[in-house]
C-alpha positions as a Markdown table, in Angstrom:
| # | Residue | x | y | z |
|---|---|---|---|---|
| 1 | Unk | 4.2 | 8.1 | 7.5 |
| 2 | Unk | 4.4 | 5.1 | 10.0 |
| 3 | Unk | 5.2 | 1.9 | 9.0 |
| 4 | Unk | 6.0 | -1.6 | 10.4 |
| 5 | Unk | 9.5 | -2.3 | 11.6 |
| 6 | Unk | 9.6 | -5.2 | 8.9 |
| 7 | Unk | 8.7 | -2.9 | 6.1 |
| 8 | Unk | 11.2 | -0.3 | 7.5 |
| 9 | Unk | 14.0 | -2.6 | 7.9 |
| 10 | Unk | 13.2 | -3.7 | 4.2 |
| 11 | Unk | 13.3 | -0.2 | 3.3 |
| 12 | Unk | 16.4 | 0.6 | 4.7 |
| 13 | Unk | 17.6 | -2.6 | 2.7 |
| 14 | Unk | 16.7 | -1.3 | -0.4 |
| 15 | Unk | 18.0 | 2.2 | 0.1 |
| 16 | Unk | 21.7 | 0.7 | 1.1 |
| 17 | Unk | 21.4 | -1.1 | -1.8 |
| 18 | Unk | 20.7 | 1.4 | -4.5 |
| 19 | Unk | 23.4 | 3.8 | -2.2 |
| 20 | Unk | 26.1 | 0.4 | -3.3 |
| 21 | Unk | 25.1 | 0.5 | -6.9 |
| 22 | Unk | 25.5 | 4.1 | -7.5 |
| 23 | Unk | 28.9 | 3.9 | -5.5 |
| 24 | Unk | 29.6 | 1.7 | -8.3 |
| 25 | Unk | 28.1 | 3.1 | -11.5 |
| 26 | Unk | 26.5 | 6.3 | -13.1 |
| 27 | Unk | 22.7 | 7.0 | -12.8 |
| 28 | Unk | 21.3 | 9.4 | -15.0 |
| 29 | Unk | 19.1 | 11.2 | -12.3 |
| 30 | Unk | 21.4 | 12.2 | -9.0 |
| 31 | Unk | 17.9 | 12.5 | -7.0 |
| 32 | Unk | 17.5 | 9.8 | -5.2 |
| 33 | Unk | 13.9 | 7.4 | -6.0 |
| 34 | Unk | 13.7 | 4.5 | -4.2 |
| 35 | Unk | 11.9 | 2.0 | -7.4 |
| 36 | Unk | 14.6 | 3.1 | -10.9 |
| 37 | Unk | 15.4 | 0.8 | -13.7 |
| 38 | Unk | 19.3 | -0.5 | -13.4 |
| 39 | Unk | 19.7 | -0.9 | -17.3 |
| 40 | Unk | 22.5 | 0.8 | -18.3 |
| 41 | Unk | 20.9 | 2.8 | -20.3 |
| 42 | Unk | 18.0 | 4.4 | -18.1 |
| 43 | Unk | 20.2 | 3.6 | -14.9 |
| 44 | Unk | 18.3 | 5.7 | -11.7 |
| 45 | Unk | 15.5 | 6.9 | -14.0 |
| 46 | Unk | 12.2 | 6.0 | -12.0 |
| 47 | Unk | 10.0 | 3.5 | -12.5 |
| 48 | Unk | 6.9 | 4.8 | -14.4 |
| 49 | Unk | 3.5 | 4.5 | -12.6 |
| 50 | Unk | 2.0 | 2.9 | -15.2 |
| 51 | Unk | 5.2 | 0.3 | -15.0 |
| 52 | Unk | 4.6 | -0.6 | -11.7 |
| 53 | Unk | 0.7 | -1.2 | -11.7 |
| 54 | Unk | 1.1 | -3.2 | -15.0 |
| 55 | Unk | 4.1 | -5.3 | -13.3 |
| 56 | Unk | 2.3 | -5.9 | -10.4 |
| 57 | Unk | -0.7 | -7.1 | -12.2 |
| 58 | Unk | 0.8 | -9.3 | -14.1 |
| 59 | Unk | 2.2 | -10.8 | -10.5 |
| 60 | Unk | -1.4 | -10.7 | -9.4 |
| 61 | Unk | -1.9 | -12.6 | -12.7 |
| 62 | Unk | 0.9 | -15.4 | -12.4 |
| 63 | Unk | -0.4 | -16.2 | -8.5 |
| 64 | Unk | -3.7 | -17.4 | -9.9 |
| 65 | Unk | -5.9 | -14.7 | -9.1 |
| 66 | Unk | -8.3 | -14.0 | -11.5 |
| 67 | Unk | -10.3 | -11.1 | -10.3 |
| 68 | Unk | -9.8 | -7.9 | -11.6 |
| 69 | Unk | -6.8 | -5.7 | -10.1 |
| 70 | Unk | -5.0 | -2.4 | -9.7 |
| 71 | Unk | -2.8 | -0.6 | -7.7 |
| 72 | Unk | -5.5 | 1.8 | -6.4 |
| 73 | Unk | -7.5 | -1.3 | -4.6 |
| 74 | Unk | -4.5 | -1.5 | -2.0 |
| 75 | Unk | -5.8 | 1.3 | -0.5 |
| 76 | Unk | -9.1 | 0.0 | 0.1 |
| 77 | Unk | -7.7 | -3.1 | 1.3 |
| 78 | Unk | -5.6 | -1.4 | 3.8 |
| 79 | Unk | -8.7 | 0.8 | 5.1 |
| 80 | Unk | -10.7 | -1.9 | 5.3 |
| 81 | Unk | -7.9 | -4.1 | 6.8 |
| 82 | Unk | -6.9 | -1.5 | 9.8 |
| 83 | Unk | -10.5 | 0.1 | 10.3 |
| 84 | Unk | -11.4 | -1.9 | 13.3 |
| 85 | Unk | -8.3 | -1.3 | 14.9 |
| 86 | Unk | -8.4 | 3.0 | 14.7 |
| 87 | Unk | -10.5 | 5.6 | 14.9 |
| 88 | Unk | -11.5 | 7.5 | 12.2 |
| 89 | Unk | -9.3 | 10.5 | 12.5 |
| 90 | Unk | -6.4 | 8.3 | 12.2 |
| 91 | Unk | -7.4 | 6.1 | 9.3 |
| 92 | Unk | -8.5 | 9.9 | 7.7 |
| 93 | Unk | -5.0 | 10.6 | 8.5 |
| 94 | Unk | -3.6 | 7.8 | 6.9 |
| 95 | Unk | -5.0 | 7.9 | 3.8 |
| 96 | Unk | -4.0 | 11.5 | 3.6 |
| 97 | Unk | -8.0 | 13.1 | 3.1 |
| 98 | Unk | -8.7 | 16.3 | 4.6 |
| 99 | Unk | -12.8 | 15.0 | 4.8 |
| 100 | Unk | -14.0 | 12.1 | 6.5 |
| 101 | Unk | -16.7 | 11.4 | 3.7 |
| 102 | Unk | -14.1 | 10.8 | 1.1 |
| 103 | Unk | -12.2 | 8.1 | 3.9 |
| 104 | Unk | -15.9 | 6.8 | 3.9 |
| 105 | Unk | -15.8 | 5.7 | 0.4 |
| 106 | Unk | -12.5 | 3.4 | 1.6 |
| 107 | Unk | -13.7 | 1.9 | 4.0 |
| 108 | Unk | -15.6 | -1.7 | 3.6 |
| 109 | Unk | -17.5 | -3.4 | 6.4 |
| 110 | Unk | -16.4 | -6.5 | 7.1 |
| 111 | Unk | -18.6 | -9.3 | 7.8 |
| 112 | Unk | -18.0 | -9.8 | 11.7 |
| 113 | Unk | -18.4 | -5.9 | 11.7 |
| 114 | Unk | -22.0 | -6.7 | 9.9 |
| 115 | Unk | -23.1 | -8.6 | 12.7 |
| 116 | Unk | -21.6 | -6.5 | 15.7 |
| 117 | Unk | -25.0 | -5.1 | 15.9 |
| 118 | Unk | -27.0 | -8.2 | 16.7 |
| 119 | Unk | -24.8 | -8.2 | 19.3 |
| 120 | Unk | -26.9 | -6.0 | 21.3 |
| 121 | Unk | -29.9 | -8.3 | 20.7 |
| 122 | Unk | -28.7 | -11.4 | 21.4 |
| 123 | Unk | -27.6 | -9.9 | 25.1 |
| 124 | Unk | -31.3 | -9.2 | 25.2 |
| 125 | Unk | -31.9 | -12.9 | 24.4 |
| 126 | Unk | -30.1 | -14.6 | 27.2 |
């Protein structure tokens, strides 16, 4: 997976720190996640996924946006966000689906794509 250097270097952030903290205490799973409680007593257990889309909801919550929200509508987001800049192949590619169909259901028009087509006729109008 490719991602920006900023989320990389914030990564790489988080992964030193996790390394310090189990330098200085015990978790109770040795593999290594990069989300894990640091309670004592669930130390390096992972976060749930249910957890993290009820955390972040609440987030979504507390920033005053009151439209319905989970986890799963970041992936339309980002298809709809990077469409216009990739083909299709790669966005397929990047949303791990073996069939361009299923990408399709991703992917959300934007409004300046909307009127891309009127393009044509308004070279016609001039």
């Amino acid at each position: 997976m490719v991602v920006t250097p900023l989320v990389m270097e914030k990564l790489k952030a988080l992964m030193k720190r996790l390394d310090d903290v189990r330098k200085q205490f015990k978790f109770k799973i040795e593999e290594k996640y990069l989300f894990v409680y640091l309670e004592p007593h669930k130390r390096g257990v992972p976060f749930r996924r249910e957890y993290v889309n009820h955390h972040i909801k609440r987030c979504v919550e507390q920033c005053g946006i009151n439209k319905p929200f989970h986890t799963h509508l970041t992936r339309h987001t980002m298809a709809s966000l990077v469409a216009g800049h990739c083909d299709w192949k790669v966005l397929k590619a990047r949303l791990g689906h073996t069939d361009k169909t299923t990408s399709e259901i991703y992917r959300h028009l934007t409004s300046e794509e909307r009127l891309k087509p009127l393009e044509a006729f308004q070279i016609l109008e001039n």
